[in-house]
DOBA-634257 format. One record per residue (C-alpha): y, x, z; residue number from 1. Coordinates in nm, 2 decimals. Last residue first. Layout:
% DOBA-634257
+--------+--------+--------+-----+
|     py |     px |     pz | pos |
+--------+--------+--------+-----+
|      Y |      X |      Z | NUM |
...
+--------+--------+--------+-----+
//
This chain:
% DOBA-634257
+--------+--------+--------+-----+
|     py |     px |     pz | pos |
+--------+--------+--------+-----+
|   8.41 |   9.78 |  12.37 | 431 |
|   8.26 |   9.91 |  12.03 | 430 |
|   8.04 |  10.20 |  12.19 | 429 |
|   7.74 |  10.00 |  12.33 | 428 |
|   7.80 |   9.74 |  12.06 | 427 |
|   7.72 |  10.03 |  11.78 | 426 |
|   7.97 |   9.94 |  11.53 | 425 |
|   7.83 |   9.74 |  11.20 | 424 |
|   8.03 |   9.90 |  10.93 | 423 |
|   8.26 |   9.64 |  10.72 | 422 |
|   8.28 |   9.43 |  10.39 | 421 |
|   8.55 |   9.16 |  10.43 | 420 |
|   8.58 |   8.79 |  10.32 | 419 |
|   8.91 |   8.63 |  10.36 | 418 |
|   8.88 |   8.21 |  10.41 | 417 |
|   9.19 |   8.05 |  10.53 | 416 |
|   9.53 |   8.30 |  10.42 | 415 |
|   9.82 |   8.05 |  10.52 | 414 |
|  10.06 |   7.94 |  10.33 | 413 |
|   9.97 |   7.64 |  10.10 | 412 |
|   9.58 |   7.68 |  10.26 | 411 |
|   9.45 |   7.96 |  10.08 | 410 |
|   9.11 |   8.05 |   9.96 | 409 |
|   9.10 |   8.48 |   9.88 | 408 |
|   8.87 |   8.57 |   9.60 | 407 |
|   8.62 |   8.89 |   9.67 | 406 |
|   8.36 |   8.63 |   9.80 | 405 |
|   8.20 |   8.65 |   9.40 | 404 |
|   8.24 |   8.98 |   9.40 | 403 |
|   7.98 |   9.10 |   9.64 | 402 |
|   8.04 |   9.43 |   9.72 | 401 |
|   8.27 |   9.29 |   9.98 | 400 |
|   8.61 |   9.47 |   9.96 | 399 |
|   8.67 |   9.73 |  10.24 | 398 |
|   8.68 |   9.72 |  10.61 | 397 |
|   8.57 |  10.08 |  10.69 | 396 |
|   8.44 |   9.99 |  11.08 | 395 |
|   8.77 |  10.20 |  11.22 | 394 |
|   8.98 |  10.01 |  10.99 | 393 |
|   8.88 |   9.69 |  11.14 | 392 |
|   8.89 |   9.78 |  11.52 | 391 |
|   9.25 |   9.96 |  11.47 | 390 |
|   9.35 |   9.65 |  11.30 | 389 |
|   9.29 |   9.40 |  11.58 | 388 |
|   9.39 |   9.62 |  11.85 | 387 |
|   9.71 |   9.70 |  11.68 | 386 |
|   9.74 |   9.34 |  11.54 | 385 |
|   9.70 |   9.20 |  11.88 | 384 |
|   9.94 |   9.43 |  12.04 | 383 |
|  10.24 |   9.35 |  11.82 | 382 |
|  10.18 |   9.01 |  11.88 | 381 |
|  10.25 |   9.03 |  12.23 | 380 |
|  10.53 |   9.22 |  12.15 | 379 |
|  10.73 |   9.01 |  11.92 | 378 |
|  10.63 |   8.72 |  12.12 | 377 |
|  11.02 |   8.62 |  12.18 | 376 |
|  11.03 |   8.63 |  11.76 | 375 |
|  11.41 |   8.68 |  11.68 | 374 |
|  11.51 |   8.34 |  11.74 | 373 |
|  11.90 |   8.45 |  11.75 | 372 |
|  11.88 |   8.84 |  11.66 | 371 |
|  11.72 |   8.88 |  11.34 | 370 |
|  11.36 |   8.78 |  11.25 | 369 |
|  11.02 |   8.90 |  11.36 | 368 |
|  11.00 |   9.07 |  11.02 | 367 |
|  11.29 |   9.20 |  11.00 | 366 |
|  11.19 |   9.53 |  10.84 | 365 |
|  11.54 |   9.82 |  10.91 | 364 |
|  11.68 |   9.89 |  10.59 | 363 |
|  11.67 |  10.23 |  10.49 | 362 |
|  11.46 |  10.54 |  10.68 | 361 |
|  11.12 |  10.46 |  10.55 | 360 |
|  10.82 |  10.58 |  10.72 | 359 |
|  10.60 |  10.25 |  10.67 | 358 |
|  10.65 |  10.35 |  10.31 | 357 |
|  10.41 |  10.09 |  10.05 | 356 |
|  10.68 |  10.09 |   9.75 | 355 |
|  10.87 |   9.78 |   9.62 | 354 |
|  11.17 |   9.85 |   9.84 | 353 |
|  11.27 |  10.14 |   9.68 | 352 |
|  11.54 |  10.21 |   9.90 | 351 |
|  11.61 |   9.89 |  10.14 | 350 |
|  12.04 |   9.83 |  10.17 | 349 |
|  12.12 |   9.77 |   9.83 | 348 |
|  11.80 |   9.71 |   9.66 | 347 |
|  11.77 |   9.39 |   9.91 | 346 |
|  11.37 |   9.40 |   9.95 | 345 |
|  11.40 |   9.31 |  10.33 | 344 |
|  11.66 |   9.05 |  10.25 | 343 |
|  11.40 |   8.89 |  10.01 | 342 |
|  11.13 |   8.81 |  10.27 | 341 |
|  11.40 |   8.74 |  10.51 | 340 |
|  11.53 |   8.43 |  10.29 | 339 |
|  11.74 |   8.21 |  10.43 | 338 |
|  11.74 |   7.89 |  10.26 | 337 |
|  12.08 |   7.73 |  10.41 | 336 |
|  12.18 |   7.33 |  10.45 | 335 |
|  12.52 |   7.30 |  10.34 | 334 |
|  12.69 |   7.07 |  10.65 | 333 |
|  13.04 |   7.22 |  10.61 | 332 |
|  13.07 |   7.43 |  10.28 | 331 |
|  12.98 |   7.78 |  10.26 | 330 |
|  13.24 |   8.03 |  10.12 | 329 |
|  13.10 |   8.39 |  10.06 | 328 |
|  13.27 |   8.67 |  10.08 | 327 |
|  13.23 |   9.05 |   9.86 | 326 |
|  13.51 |   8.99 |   9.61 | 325 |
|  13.74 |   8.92 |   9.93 | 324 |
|  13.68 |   9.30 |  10.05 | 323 |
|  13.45 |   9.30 |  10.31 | 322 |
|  13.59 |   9.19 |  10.69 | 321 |
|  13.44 |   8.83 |  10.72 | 320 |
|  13.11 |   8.90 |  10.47 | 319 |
|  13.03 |   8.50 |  10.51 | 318 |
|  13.29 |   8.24 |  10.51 | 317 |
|  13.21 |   7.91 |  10.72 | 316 |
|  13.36 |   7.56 |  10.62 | 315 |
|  13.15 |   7.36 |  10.91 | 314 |
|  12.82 |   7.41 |  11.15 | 313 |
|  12.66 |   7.52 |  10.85 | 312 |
|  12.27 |   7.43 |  10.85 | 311 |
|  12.01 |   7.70 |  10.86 | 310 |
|  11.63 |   7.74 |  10.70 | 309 |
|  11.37 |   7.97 |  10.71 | 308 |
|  11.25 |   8.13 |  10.37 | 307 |
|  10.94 |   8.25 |  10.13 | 306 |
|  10.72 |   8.27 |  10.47 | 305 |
|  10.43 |   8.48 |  10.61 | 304 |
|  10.57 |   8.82 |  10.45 | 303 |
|  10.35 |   9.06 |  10.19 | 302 |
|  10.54 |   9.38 |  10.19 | 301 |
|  10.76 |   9.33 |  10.50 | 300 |
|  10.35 |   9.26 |  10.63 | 299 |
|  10.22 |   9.57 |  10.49 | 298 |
|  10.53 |   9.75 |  10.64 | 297 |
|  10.47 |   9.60 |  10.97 | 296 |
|  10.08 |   9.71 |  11.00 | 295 |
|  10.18 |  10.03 |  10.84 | 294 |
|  10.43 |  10.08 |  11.12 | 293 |
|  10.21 |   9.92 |  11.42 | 292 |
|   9.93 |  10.23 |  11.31 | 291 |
|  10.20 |  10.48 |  11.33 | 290 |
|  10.32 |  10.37 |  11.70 | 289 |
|   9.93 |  10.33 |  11.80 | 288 |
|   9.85 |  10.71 |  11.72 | 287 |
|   9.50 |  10.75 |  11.82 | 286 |
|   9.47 |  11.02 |  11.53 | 285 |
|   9.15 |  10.85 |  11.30 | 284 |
|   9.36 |  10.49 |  11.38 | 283 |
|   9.68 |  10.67 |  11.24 | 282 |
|   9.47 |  10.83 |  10.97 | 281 |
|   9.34 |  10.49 |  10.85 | 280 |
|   9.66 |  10.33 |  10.85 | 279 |
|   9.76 |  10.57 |  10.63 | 278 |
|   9.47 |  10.57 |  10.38 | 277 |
|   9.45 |  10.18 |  10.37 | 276 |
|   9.87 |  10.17 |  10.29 | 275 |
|   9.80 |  10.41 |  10.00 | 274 |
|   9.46 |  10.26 |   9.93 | 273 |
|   9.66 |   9.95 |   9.81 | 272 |
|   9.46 |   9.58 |   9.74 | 271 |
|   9.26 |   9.60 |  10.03 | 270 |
|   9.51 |   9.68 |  10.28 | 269 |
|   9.79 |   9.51 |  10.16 | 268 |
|   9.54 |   9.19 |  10.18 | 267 |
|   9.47 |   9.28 |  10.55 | 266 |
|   9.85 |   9.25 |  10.66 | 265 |
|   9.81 |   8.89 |  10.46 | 264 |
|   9.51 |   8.78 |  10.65 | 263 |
|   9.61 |   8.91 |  11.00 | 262 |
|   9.99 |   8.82 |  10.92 | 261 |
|   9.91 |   8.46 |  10.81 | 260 |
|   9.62 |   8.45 |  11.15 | 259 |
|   9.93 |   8.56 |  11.36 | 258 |
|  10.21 |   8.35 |  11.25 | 257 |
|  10.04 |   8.05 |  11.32 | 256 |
|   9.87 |   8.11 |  11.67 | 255 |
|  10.15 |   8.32 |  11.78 | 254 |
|  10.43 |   8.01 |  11.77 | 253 |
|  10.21 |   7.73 |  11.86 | 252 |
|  10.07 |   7.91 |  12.15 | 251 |
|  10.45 |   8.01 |  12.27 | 250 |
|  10.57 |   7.70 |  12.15 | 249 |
|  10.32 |   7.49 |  12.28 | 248 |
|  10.31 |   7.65 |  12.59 | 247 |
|  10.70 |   7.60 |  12.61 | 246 |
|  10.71 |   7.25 |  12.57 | 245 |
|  10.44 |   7.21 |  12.86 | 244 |
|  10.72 |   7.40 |  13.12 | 243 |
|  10.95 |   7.26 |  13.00 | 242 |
|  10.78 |   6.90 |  13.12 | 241 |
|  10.69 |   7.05 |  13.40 | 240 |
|  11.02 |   7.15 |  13.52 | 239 |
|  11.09 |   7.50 |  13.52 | 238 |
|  11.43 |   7.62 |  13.75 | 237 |
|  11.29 |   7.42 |  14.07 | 236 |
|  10.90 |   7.54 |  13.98 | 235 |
|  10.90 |   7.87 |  14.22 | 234 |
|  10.57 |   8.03 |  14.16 | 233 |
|  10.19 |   7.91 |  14.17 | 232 |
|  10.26 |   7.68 |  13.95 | 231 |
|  10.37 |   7.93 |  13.66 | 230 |
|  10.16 |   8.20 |  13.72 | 229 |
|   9.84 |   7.94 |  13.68 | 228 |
|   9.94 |   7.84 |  13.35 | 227 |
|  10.10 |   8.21 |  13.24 | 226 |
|   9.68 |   8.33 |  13.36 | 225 |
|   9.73 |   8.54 |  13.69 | 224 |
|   9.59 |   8.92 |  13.55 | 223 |
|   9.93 |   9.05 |  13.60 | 222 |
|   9.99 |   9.11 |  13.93 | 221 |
|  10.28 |   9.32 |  13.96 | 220 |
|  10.55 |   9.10 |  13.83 | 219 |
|  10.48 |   8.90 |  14.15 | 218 |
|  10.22 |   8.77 |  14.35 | 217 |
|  10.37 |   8.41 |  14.30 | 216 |
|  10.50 |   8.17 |  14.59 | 215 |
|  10.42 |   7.82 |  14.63 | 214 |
|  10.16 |   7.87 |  14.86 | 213 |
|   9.92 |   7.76 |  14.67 | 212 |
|   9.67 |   7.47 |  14.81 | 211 |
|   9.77 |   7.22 |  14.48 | 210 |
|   9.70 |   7.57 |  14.23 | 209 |
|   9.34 |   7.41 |  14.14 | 208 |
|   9.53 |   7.03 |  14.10 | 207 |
|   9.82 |   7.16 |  13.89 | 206 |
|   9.61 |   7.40 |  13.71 | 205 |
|   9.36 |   7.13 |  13.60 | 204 |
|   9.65 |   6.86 |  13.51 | 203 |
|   9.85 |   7.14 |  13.29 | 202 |
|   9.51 |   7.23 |  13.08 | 201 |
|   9.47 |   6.88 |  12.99 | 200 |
|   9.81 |   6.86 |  12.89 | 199 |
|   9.82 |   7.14 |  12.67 | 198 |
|   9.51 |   7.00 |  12.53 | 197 |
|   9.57 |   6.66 |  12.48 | 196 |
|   9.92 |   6.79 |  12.34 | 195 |
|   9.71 |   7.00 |  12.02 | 194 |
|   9.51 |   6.75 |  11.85 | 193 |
|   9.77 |   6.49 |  11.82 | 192 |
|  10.02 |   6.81 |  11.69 | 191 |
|   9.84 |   6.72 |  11.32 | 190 |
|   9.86 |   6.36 |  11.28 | 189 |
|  10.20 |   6.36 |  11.38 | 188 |
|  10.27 |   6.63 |  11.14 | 187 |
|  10.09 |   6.45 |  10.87 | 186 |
|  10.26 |   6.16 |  10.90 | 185 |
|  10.62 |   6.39 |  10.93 | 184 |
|  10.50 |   6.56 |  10.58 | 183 |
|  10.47 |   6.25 |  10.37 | 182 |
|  10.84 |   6.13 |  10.56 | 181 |
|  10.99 |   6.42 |  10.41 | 180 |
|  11.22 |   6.59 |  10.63 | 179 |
|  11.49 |   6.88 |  10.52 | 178 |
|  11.28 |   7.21 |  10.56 | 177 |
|  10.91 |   7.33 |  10.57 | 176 |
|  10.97 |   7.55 |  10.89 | 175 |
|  10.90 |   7.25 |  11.13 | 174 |
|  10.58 |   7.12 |  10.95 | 173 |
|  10.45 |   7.51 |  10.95 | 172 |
|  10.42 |   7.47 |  11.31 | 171 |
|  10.26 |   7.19 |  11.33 | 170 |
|   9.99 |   7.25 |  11.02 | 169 |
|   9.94 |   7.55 |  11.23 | 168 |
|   9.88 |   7.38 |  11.59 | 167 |
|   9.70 |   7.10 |  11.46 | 166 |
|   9.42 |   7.34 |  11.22 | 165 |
|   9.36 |   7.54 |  11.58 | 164 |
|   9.32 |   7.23 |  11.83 | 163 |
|   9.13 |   7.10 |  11.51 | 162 |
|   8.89 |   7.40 |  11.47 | 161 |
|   8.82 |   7.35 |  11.85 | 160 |
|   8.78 |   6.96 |  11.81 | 159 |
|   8.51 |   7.00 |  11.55 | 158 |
|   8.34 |   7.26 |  11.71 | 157 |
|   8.34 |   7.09 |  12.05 | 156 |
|   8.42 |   7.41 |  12.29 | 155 |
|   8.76 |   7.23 |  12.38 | 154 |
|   9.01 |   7.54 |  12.42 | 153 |
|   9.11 |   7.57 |  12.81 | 152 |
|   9.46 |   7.72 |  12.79 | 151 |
|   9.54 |   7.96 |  13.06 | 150 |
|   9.76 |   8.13 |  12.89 | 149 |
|   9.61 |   8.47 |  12.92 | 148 |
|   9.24 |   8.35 |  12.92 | 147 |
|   9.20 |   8.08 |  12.68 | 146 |
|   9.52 |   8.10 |  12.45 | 145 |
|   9.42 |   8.49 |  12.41 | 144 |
|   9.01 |   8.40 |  12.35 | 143 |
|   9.18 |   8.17 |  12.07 | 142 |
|   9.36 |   8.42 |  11.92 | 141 |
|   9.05 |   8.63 |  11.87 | 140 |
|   8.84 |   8.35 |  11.78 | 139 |
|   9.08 |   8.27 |  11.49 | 138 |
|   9.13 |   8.64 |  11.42 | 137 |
|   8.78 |   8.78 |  11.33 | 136 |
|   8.52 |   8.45 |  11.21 | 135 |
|   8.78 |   8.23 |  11.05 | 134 |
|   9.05 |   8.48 |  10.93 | 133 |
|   8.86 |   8.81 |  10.87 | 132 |
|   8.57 |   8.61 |  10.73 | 131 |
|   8.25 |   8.85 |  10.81 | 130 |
|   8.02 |   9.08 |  10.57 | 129 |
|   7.83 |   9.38 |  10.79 | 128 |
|   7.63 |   9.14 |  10.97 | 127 |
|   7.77 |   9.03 |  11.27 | 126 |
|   7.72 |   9.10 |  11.64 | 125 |
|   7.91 |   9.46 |  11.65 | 124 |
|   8.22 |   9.30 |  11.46 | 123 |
|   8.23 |   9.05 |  11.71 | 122 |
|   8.21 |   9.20 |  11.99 | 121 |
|   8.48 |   9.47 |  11.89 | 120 |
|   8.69 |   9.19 |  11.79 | 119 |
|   8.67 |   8.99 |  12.14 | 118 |
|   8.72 |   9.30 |  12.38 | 117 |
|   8.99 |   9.51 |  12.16 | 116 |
|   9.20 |   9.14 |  12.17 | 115 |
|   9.09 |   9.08 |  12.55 | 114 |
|   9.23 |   9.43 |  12.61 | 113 |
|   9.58 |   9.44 |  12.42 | 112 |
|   9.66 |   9.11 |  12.58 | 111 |
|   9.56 |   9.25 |  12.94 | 110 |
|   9.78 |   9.57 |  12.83 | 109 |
|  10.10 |   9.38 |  12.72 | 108 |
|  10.08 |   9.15 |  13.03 | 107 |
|  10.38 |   9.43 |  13.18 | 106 |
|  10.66 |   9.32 |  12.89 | 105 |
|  10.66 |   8.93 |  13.06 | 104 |
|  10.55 |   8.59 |  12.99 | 103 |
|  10.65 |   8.39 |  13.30 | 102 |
|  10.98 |   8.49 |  13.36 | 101 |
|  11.05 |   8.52 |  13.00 | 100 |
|  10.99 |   8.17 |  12.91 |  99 |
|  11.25 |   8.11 |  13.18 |  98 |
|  11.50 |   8.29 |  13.03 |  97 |
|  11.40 |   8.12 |  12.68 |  96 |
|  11.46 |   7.75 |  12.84 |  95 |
|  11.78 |   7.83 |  13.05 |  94 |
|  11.87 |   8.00 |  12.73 |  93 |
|  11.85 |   7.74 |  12.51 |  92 |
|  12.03 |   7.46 |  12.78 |  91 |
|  12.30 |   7.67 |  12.78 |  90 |
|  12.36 |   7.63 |  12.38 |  89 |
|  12.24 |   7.80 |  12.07 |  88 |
|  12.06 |   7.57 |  11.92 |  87 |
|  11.68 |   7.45 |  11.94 |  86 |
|  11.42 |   7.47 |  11.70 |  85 |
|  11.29 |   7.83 |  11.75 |  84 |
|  11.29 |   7.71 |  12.18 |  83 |
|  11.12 |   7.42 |  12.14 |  82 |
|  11.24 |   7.21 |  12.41 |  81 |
|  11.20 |   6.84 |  12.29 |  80 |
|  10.88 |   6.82 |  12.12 |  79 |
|  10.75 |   6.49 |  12.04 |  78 |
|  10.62 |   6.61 |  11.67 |  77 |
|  10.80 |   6.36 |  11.48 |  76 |
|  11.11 |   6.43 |  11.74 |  75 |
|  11.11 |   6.79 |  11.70 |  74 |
|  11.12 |   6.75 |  11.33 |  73 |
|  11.41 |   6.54 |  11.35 |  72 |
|  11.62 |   6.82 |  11.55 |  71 |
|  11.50 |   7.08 |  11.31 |  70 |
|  11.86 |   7.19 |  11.14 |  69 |
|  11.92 |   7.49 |  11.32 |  68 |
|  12.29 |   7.61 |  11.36 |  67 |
|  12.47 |   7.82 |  11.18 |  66 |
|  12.84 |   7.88 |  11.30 |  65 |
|  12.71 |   7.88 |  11.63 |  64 |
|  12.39 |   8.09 |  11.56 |  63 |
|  12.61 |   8.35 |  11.40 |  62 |
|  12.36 |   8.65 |  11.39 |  61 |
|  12.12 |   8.49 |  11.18 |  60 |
|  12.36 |   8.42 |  10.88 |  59 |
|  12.53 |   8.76 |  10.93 |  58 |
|  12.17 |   8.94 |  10.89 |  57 |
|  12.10 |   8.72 |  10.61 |  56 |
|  12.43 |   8.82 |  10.47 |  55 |
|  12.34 |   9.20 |  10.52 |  54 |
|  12.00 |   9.17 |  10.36 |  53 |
|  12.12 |   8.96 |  10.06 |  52 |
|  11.90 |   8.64 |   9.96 |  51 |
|  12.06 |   8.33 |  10.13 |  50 |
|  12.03 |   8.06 |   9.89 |  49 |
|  12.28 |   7.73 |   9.96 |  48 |
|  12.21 |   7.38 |   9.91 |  47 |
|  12.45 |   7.08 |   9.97 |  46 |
|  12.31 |   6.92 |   9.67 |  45 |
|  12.38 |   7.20 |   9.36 |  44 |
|  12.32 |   7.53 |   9.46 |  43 |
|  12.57 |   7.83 |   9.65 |  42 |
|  12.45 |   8.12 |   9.55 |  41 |
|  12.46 |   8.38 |   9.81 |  40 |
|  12.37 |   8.74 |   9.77 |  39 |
|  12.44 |   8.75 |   9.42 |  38 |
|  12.29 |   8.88 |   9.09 |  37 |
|  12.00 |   9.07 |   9.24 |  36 |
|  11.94 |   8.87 |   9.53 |  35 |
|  11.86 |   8.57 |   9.21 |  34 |
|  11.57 |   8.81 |   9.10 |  33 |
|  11.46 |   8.81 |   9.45 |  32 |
|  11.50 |   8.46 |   9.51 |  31 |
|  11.28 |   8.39 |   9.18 |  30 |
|  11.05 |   8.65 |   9.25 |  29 |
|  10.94 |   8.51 |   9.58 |  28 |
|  10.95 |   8.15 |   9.45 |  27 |
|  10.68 |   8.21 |   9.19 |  26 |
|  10.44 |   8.44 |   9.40 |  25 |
|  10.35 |   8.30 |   9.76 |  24 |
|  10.50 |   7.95 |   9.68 |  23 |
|  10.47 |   7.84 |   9.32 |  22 |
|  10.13 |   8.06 |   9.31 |  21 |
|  10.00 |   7.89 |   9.64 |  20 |
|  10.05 |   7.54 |   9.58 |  19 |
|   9.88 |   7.62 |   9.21 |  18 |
|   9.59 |   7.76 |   9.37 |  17 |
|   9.56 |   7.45 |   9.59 |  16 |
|   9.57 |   7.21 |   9.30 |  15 |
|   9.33 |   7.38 |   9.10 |  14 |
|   9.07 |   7.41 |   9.34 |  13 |
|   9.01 |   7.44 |   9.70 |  12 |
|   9.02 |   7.16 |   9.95 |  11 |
|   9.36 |   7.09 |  10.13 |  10 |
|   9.29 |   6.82 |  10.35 |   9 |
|   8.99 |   6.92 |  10.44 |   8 |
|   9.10 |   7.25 |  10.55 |   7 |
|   9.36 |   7.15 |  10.77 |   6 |
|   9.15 |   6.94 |  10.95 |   5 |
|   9.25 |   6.67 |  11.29 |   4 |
|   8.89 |   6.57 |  11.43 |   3 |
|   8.66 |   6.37 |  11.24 |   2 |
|   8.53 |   6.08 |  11.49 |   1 |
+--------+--------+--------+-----+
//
């Protein structure tokens, strides 16, 4: 049976390149050029635009007053405790608290060194042309769910590419906004590739951690997959079913985000030899902070989605203490497009937004969001693009020299097939 593909569902043509232009290039401009005229505009049909970087800021920061409008979406996808869909209530922070606990700041390294492991050995067992989304960062990401999570990944092909396919089509189901009943089939469709999984890999660590003794090694020890850390610890605060909610967020958070920013980060790359040229001489200098700022700066460039969406918990005013010319009265119930993408090229608070300057000292890139939500794997996937950039620059990615796999296929949002030129490393020195 055909598992669960994004790809086949979306084959490339006409139809796909226009999806892409009304998203990627169309709507972009529009909020942008609409940013320019007001940072709020209040549509017909209980809709409101959020364009302005210090109203997006507000909107984010005010998670009582605007709440998140994805409790349907959770229920089509049978996912109760997903922490980017959930509101600001005790229950929330039980849930992200305990996330926490069992993904924490000191795993950085481990993450940092399967990602160098898996890309270097790909690179130095390929050809000199790869796929930097299919053949690079899905495998890459996938190595991650297996051996830091905990995750086994079915090593069918066809159920593989579909545990990967389900988990993005998911994911991008919940950020699509208000519910179409189209979408939710698919959805369903979709996520039925990914729980088997989850809860495959929750049976096998329950049963191999039965003996434990139900305490964990500690902070210290942290080559204990987040699966394994998590029964072999105190399990009172974490029920089980939390507990699988929150490996599909975590895994069906990073997966997503990280292959659009891999694919989008690397289209900067190609397509400016300003941003190529500095990334290069952070990667030439070993200097990991300056190589994560051109990563980011590509990305507030080039950003994984035109808007996320809010819903007024009633009559709020936004720009409470600017002069009354500068608020914003939105209704009760409006349902918000906020758009980071155009906050972070607001003219009035990002200088010369338009340019390629990872050293810029206006307007602070949002690109893991804004306070409430902001991205709790922020660092985790910090260290994957690091380690997966720093081993792509250092081969001299460049455009293939053969023009015809010089055009990029995407899937609505998402970057699928991304053809690279690249120096074959010597696999003795590449890991």
């Amino acid at each position: 049976m055909a598992g669960y593909s994004l790809g086949e569902q979306n084959p490339p043509g006409l139809k796909q390149d226009l999806v892409f232009l009304a998203l990627n290039t169309l709507m972009p401009k529009a909020f942008r050029l609409v940013g320019r005229v007001t940072p709020i505009l209040n549509g017909p049909k209980s809709f409101t635009l959020v364009t302005g970087y210090d109203e997006v800021q507000e909107v984010f920061s005010r998670p009582k007053d605007f709440e998140v409008p994805f409790e349907k979406h959770m229920e089509v996808l049978r996912w109760d405790n997903f922490l980017l869909a959930m509101q600001d209530t005790p229950r929330y922070h039980h849930i992200h608290s305990n996330t926490m606990r069992l993904w924490h700041s000191g795993d950085i390294e481990w993450i940092a060194s399967i990602t160098r492991h898996t890309v270097n050995e790909i690179l130095a067992a390929g050809t000199g042309t790869i796929d930097v989304i299919q053949d690079v960062a899905k495998p890459v990401l996938l190595a991650i769910v297996e051996q830091y999570y905990g995750v086994p990944v079915p090593k069918d092909s066809i159920k593989r590419q579909s545990f990967f396919d389900g988990n993005l089509a998911a994911s991008g189901f919940v950020f699509t906004g208000p519910l179409r009943e189209s979408l939710a089939n698919d959805a369903r469709a979709a996520v039925s590739a990914v729980w088997p999984v989850i809860d495959d890999a929750m049976d096998a660590a329950r049963a191999r951690n039965a003996d434990s003794s139900g305490t964990n090694s500690g902070p210290s020890d942290h080559r204990v997959s987040v699966i394994d850390r998590y029964f072999q610890g105190d399990t009172d605060q974490f029920t089980e079913d939390e507990m699988r909610s929150s490996l599909l967020a975590m895994i069906g958070g990073y997966l997503p985000t990280d292959t659009n920013a891999t694919g989008r980060v690397m289209q900067v790359l190609m397509k400016r030899p300003e941003a190529m040229r500095y990334v290069t001489e952070a990667v030439r200098n070993g200097d990991d902070d300056q190589l994560l700022r051109g990563v980011l700066e590509a990305l507030r460039l080039n950003y994984i989605i035109p808007m996320l969406w809010r819903r007024a918990a009633g009559t709020q005013l936004v720009g409470d203490g600017k002069p009354s010319d500068d608020r914003y009265e939105v209704g009760g119930n409006r349902i918000l497009a906020v758009s980071l993408q155009a906050a972070m090229f607001d003219r009035r608070r990002v200088e010369n937004p338009k340019a390629y300057d990872p050293d810029r000292r206006t307007g602070t890139p949002m690109v893991y969001g804004h306070q409430f939500h902001y991205c709790v794997g922020a660092a985790i996937s910090n260290a994957i693009l690091i380690e997966m950039f720093r081993a792509l620059v250092s081969s001299r990615a460049r455009q293939p020299a053969d023009k015809s796999l010089r055009k990029i296929r995407w899937v609505g949002m998402y970057p699928w097939n991304m053809c690279i030129d690249y120096d074959v490393p010597n696999p003795r020195e590449s890991y």
